[in-house]
C-alpha positions as CSV (number, residue, x, y, z in Angstrom):
1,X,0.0,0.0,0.0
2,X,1.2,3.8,-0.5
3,X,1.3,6.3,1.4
4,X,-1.3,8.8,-0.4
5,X,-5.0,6.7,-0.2
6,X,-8.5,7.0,-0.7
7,X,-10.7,6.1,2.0
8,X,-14.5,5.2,1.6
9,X,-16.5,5.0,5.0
10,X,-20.1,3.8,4.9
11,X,-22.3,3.1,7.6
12,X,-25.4,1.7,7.9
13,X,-27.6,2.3,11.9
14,X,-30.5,0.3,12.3
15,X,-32.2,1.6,15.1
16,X,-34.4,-0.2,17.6
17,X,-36.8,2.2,18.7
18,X,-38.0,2.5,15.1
19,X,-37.9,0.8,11.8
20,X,-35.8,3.4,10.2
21,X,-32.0,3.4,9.2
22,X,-29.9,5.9,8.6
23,X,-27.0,5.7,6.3
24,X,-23.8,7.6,5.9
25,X,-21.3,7.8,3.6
26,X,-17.7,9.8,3.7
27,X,-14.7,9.7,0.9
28,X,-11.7,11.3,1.6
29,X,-8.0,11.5,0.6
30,X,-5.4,10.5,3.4
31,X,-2.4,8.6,4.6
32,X,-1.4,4.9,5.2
33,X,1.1,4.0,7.6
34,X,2.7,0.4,8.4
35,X,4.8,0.6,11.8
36,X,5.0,-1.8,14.5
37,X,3.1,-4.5,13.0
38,X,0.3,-1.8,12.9
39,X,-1.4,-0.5,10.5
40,X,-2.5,3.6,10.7
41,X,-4.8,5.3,8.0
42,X,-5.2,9.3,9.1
43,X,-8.4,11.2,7.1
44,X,-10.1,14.5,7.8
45,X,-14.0,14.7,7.0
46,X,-16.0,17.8,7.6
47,X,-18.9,18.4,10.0
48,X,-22.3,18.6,8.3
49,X,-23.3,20.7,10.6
50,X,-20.5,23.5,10.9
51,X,-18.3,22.5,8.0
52,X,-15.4,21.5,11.0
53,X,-13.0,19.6,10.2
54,X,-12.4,16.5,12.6
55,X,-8.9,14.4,12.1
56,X,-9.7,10.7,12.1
57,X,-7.4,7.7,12.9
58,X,-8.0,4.5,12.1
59,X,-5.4,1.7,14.0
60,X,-5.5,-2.2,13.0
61,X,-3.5,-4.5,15.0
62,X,-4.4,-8.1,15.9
63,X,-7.6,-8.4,15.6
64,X,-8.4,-4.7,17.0
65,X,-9.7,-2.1,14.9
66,X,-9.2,1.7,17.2
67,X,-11.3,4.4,15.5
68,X,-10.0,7.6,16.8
69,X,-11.8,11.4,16.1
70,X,-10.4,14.8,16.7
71,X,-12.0,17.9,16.4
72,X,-15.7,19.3,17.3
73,X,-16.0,15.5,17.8
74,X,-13.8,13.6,20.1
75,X,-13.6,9.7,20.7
76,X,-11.9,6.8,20.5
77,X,-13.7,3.5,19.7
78,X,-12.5,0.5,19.8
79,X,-14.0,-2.8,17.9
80,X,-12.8,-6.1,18.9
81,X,-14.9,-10.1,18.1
82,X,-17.4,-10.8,20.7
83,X,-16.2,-8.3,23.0
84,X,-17.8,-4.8,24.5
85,X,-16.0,-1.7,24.9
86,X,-17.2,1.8,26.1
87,X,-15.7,4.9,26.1
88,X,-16.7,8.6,25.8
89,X,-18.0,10.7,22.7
90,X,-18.0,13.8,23.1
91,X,-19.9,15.8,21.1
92,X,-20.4,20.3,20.5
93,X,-24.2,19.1,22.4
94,X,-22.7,16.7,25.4
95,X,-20.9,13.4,26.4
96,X,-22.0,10.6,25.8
97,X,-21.3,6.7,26.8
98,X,-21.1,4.9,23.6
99,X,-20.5,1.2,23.5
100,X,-19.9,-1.9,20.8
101,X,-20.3,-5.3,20.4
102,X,-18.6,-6.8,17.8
103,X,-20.8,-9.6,16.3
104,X,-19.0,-9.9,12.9
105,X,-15.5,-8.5,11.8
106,X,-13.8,-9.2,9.0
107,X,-10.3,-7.4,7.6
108,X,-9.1,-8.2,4.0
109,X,-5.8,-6.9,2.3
110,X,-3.3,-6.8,-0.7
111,X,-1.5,-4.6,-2.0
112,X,-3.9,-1.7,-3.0
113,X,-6.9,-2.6,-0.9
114,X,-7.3,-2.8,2.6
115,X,-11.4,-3.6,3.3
116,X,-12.9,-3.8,6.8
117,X,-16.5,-4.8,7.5
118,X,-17.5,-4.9,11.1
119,X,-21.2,-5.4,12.7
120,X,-21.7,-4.6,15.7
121,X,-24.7,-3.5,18.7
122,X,-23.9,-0.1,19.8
123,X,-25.2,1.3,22.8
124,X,-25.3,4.7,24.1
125,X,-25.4,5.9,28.0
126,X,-25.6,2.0,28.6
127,X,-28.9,1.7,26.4
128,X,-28.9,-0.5,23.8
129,X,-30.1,1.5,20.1
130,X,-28.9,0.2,16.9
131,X,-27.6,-2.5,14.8
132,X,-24.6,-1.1,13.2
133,X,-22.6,-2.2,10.0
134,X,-19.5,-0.1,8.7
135,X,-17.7,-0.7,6.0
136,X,-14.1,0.8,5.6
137,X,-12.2,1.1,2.0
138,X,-8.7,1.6,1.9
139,X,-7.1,2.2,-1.4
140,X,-4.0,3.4,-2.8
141,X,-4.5,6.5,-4.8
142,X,-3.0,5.7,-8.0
143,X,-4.5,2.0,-7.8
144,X,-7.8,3.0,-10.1
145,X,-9.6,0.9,-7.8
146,X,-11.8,3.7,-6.6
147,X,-15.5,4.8,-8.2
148,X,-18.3,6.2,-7.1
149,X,-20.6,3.6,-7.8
């Protein structure tokens, strides 16, 4: 992988309370990094809200996939199979507890792809409210792998 990427984030909340989902989807430019036996991808996205920019930070390592936001936005998530984990989000409107529980995650690479699917059951302020799935693209810039479709 080189160092300039593209990144492609979609996620898809099903919500309990409701029969609605919401979906989101984010494509950026960034950085890859392999150090350590670790592997770092660094993106900014913008706010919808305010236009902000938050710095984003995505770690692999072992079976652990740390999602870390900086900005108007601050948290650090951390996914790992069949195993919860909570930590603050904190948000321009308040704190909030958010945890995951990983029911599904897979990671697949070569040389111009890293792909990362995770489902998971994410709670917030020890409620439980969704059914997530994300799905993370990773490709080297001048691969031609990436389209809008």
């Amino acid at each position: 992988m080189t160092e300039d990427i593209l990144i492609s984030v979609k996620g898809l909340h099903t919500l309990d309370n409701a029969e609605d989902e919401q979906e989101i989807e984010v494509f950026s430019a960034g950085k890859y990094y392999f150090k350590n036996g670790k592997h770092y991808i660094l993106y900014e996205e913008q706010t919808e809200d305010s236009g902000d920019i938050v710095k984003n930070r995505i770690t692999l390592k072992d079976g652990c996939i740390e999602v870390q936001k900086k900005g108007p936005v601050n948290s650090k998530m951390v996914f790992e199979q069949d195993k919860k984990n909570s930590s603050w989000y904190n948000t321009p409107y308040g704190n909030l507890m958010a945890g995951t529980m990983v029911t599904d995650m897979r990671v697949t690479e070569d040389e111009n792809l890293i792909d990362i699917r995770v489902s998971y059951e994410l709670e917030v302020n020890y409620e439980r409210i969704a059914d997530c799935n994300i799905q993370i693209k990773v490709m080297a810039k001048d691969s031609g792998l990436f389209s809008l479709r």
